[in-house]
Structures are given as structure tokens and as C-alpha cells.
C-alpha positions as CSV (number, residue, x, y, z in Angstrom):
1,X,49.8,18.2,10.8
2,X,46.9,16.0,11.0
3,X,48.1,15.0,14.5
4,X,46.9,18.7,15.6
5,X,43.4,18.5,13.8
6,X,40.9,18.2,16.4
7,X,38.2,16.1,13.7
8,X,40.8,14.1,13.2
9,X,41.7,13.2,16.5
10,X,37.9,13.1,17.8
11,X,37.2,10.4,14.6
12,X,40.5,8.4,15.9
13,X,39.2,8.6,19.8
14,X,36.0,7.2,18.3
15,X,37.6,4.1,16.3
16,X,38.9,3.3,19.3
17,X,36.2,3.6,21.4
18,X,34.1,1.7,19.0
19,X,37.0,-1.5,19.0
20,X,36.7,-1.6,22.7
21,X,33.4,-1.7,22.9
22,X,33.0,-4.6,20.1
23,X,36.2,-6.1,22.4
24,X,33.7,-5.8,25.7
25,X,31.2,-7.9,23.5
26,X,33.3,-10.6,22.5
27,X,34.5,-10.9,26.1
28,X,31.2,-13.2,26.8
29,X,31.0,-16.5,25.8
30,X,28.9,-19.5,26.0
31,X,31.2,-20.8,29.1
32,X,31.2,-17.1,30.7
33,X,27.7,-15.9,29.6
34,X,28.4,-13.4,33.2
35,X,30.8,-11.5,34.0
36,X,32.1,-8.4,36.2
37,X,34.0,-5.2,35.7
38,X,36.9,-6.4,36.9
39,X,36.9,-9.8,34.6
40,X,35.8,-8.0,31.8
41,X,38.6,-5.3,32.6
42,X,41.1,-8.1,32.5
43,X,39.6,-9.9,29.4
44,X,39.5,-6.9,27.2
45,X,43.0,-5.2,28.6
46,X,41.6,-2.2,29.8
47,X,41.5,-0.2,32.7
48,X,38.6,-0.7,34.9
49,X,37.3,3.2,34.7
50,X,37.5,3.0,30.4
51,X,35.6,-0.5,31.1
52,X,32.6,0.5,33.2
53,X,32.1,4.0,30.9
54,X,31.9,1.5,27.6
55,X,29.5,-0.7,29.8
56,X,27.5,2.2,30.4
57,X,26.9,3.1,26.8
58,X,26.7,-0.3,25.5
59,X,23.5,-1.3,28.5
60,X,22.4,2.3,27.0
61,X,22.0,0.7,23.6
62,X,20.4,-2.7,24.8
63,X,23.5,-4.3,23.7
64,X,24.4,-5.6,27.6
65,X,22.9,-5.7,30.8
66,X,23.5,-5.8,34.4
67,X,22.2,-8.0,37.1
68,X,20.5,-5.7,39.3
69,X,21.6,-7.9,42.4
70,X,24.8,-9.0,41.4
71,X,26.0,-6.4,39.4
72,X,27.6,-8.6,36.8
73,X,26.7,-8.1,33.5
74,X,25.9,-10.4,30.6
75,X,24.8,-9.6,26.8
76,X,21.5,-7.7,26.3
77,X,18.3,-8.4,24.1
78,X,19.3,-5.4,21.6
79,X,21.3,-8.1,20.1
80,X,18.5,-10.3,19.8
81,X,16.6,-7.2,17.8
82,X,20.1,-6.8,15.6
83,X,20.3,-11.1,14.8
84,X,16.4,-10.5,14.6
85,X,17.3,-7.9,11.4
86,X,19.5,-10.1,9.7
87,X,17.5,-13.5,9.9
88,X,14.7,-11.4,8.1
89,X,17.2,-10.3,5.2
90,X,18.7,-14.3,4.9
91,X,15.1,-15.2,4.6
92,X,14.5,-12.8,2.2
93,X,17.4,-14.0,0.1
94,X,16.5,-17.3,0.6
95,X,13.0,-17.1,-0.7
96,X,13.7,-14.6,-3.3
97,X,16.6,-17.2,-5.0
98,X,14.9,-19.8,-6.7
99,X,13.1,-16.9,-8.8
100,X,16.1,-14.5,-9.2
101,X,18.0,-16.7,-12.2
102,X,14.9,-17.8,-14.0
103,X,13.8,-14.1,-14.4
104,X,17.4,-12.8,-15.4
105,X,17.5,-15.3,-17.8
106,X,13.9,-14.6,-19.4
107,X,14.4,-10.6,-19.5
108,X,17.9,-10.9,-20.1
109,X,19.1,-8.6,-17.7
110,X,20.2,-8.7,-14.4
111,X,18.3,-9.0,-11.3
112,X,18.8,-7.3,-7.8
113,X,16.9,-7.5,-4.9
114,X,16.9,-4.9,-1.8
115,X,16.0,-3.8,1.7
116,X,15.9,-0.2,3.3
117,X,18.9,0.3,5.3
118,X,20.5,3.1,6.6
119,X,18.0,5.6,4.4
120,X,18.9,3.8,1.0
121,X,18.2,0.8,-0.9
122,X,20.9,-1.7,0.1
123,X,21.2,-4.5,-2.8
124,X,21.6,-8.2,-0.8
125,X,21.5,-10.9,-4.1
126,X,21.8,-10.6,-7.5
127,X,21.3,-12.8,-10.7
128,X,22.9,-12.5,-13.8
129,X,21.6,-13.9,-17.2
130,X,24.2,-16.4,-18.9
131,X,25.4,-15.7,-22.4
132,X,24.5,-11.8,-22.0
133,X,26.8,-8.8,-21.7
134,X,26.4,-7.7,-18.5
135,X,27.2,-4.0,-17.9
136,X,26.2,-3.6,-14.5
137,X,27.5,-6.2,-12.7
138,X,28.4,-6.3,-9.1
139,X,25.5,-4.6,-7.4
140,X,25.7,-6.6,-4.5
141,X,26.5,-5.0,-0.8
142,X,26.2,-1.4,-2.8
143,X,23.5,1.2,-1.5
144,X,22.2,3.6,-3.5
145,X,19.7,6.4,-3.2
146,X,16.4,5.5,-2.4
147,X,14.9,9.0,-4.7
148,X,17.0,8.0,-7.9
149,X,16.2,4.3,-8.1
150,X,13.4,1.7,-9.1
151,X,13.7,-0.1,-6.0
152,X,14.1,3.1,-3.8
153,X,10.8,4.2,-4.5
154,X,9.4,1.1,-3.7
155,X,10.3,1.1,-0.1
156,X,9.7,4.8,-0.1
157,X,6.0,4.1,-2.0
158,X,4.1,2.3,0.7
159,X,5.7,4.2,3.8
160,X,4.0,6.8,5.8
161,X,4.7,10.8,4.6
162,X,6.1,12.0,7.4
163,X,8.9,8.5,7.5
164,X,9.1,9.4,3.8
165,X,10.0,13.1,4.6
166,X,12.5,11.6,7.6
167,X,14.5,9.4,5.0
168,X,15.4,12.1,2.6
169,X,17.0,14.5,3.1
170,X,15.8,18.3,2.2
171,X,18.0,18.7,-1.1
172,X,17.2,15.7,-3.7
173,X,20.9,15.3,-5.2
174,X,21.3,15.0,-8.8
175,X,23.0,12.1,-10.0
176,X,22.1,12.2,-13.9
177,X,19.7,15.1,-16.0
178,X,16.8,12.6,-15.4
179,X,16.6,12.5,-11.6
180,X,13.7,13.5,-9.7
181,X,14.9,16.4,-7.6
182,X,11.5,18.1,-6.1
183,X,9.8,16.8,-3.0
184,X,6.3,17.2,-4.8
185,X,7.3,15.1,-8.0
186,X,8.5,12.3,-6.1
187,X,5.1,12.5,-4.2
188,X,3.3,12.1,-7.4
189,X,5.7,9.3,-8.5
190,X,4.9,7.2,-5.3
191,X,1.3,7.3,-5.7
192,X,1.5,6.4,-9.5
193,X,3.8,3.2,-7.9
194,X,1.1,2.3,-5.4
195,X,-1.3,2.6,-8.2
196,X,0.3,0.7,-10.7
197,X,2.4,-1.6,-8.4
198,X,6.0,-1.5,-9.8
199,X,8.4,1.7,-10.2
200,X,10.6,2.8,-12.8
201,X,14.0,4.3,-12.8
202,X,14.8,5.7,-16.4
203,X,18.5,6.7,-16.4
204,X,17.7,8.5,-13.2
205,X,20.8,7.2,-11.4
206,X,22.9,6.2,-14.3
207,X,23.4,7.6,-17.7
208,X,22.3,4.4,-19.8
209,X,21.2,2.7,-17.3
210,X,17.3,1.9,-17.0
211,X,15.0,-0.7,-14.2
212,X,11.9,-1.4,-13.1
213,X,11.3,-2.9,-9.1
214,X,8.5,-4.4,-7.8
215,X,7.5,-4.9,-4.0
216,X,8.4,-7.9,-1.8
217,X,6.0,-8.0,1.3
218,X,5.8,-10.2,4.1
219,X,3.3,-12.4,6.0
220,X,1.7,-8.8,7.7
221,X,1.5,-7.2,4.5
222,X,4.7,-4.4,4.6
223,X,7.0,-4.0,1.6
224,X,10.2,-5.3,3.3
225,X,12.6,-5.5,-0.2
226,X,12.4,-4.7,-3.3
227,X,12.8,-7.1,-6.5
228,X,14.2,-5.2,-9.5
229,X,15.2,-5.6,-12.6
230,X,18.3,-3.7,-14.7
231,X,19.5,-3.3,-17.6
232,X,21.2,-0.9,-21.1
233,X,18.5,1.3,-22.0
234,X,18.9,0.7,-25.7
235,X,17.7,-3.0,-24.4
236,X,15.6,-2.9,-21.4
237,X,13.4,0.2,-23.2
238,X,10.6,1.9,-22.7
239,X,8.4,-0.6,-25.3
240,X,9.8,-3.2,-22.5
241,X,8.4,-2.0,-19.8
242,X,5.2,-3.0,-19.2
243,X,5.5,-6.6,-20.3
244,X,9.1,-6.8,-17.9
245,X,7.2,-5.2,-15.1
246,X,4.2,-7.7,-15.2
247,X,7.0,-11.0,-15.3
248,X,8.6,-8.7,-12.2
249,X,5.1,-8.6,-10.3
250,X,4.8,-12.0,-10.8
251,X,8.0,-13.0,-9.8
252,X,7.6,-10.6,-6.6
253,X,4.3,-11.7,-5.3
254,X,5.9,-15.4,-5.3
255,X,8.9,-14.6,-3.7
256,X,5.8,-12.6,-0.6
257,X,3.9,-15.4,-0.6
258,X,7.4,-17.7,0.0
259,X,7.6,-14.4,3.5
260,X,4.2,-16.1,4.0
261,X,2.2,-13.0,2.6
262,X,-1.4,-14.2,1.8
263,X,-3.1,-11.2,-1.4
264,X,-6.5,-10.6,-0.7
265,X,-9.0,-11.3,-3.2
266,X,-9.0,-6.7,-3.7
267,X,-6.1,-6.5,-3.6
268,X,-5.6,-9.7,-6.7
269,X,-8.7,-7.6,-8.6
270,X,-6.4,-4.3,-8.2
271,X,-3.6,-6.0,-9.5
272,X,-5.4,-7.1,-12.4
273,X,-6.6,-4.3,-13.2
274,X,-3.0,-2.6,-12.7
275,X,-1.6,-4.7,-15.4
276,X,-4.1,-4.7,-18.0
């Protein structure tokens, strides 16, 4: 029956498309870094119509491009920009690693930190504290919602209104009875965050589950992760708060100045007076 269903087919005509094309990519090498239609046709084991149509779309997206007087094509820059994208994220990890474990182990609760990608909060390392009971383990390669989490709202907090508007979508979906669901109270939520300089989540995404993030910014001065910290509610509580989100800050602004992010002496004085 399914063999009938036109979504079905159209999302099976796409896989495939989508394999050739990653098949077209791998056809260049270091030894080959050109290559024709026909050689690539060959290569790849397709026809030489299917080949040129994928070449089309994949010069379209930057990812190859074609020798204006040769006509042989080779790989394109828009991979450089894709590489470019995940050398930022490995030194994010890497700078944000010696302070992860420390932290976990001082609060007692587990440590995430995460980037923006794909409109939510993608989680890329994690620390766990030794010799605690650790109930949300695992984090790790998840993304979550960037309205119903502490490190959500800080990549939402320091971004432009209208990108804000762009990255959610019209409807706020509920995921426990604390979520923020209107446009207006997440507003007045972000500007608390930039004001303060850490966000909150209290069982807004899981029942039980509480954490407060703090912003990771690099040498220009953009929040490019978050650093967050997570834990039961009956032990990362309210009372906690303030004095985990100070150790947090702390722990953040090392892990920027590690991205080569230099604090202004305002900006310090804001901070202080944030925290007190």
C-alpha cells in the first residue's frame, strides 16, 4: 500500500537523490581534485543526465564548482563554510573541557554545553559529577527547544527580535505546566537574562528537572554556546540558584576568554553589579 503513497515515494526519491549527491562528493579526491561529467558519471555509477542535474544543484549550494573554461568541476568553498562550522564547535568543546568536570563536581550536577543549530539548542559535551546519582544523563547529540530551556534562551537572549521571531515558530509548544508559551513572556524573560546574565529553566522542559545556562562568547563578542548546568529540583533548588549561577558565570566567561573574548571594563562593572 505504501508503494502507492505519493509522500512516500517523493521522501524515497529524495533519499536517493540525497545518496547520490553525497556519492558525487566523495568522487574527488586528493589525486583527482578535477573531474568531468563523464568521469564523475563513471565513478558514481550513474547516468550522465542523473549526474549533471545533481551537479547542478550541488554548484547551486556552493558545494562544487565548475571551471568556467574547462568545464570540469571540482569541490566548492560552501564546504569550506560547512568545515568552517564545525572547527568552531571542536574549539568550543575544547576550551569549554577543562572547566566542565571541575564545575560538575562542585555543584554536583551535570554540566552541558550548547550551540544553536537547526532552531534549537544542540548539546555537544557533557560532564557528570562522580559519586552522584545522575538522572539526566546522556544529553549529548540531543536538541531541545530553544523556548523551554536554560540554554535556549541564552542563544535566543542576545539575538536580534526579528531572528528571535524567525527561530520560533508561531505556537510555543507545551512540554510541562511550567513552559513559557506566549511570545510576550519570553520577551520579558530574555531581557531579564541580558540583565542579569544567566537564564533559568524551572521544570519548564521536564517535570523535576531544573538548570540555569550562562553565555559562551567569542573573540567578537556573540554568544556562540551556552554553558548550563542541570539537575533534580529537590537538589538544584530555587535557594541554589543564585550562588550556582555566579560559579556558572564564572566558569563561562573563562571558557570566552579561552574563544579569545576580551570583557570590557562596563561590561566587568555590569557583571558585578548583576551578581551582587
Amino acid at each position: 500500500m505504501s508503494a502507492n503513497n505519493p509522500m512516500v515515494e517523493k521522501r524515497k526519491a529524495d533519499v536517493q537523490s540525497l545518496s547520490r549527491a553525497i556519492a558525487i562528493l566523495h568522487a574527488f579526491s586528493l589525486q583527482t581534485p578535477e573531474l568531468g561529467v563523464t568521469e564523475i558519471s563513471r565513478v558514481v555509477g550513474l547516468h550522465k543526465s542523473t549526474t549533471f542535474r545533481l551537479l547542478s544543484s550541488l554548484i547551486a549550494e556552493g558545494l562544487v564548482s565548475q571551471d568556467p573554461e574547462t568545464g570540469r568541476y571540482r569541490l566548492g568553498l560552501g564546504l569550506l563554510e560547512l568545515a568552517g562550522r564545525v572547527q568552531v564547535h571542536m574549539e568550543v568543546r575544547q576550551a569549554a573541557r577543562p572547566y566542565m568536570q571541575p564545575l560538575a563536581q562542585q555543584l554536583g550536577a551535570t554540566v552541558n554545553i550548547a550551540i544553536l543549530d537547526r532552531g534549537m539548542s544542540f548539546n555537544i559535551e557533557q560532564a557528570v559529577p562522580a559519586g552522584y546519582l545522575v538522572v539526566n544523563y546522556g544529553w549529548v547529540g540531543r536538541r531541545t527547544p530553544l523556548h523551554a530551556t536554560s540554554t535556549g534562551k541564552i542563544l535566543l537572549a542576545w539575538r536580534p527580535t526579528a531572528e528571535v521571531q524567525a527561530l520560533l515558530s508561531s505556537t510555543l509548544e507545551s512540554y510541562t505546566p511550567n513552559t513559557i508559551t506566549r511570545m510576550d513572556l519570553l520577551a520579558k524573560e530574555l531581557e531579564d537574562i541580558r540583565a542579569t546574565g544567566y537564564a533559568i529553566g524551572r521544570e519548564e522542559y521536564e517535570v523535576g528537572l531544573n538548570a540555569i545556562a550562562a553565555p559562551v562568547r567569542d573573540r567578537t563578542g556573540d554568544v556562540i554556546a551556552a554553558l548550563s548546568v542541570s539537575g533534580p529540583a529537590y537538589r538544584l533548588s530555587p535557594d541554589s540558584f543564585e550562588p550556582a549561577a555566579q560559579q556558572l558565570i564564572a566558569a563561562a566567561q573563562a571558557v570566552s576568554r579561552q574563544l579569545g573574548f576580551v570583557m570590557r571594563e562596563q561590561d566587568a562593572g555590569l557583571a558585578a553589579v548583576a551578581g551582587r
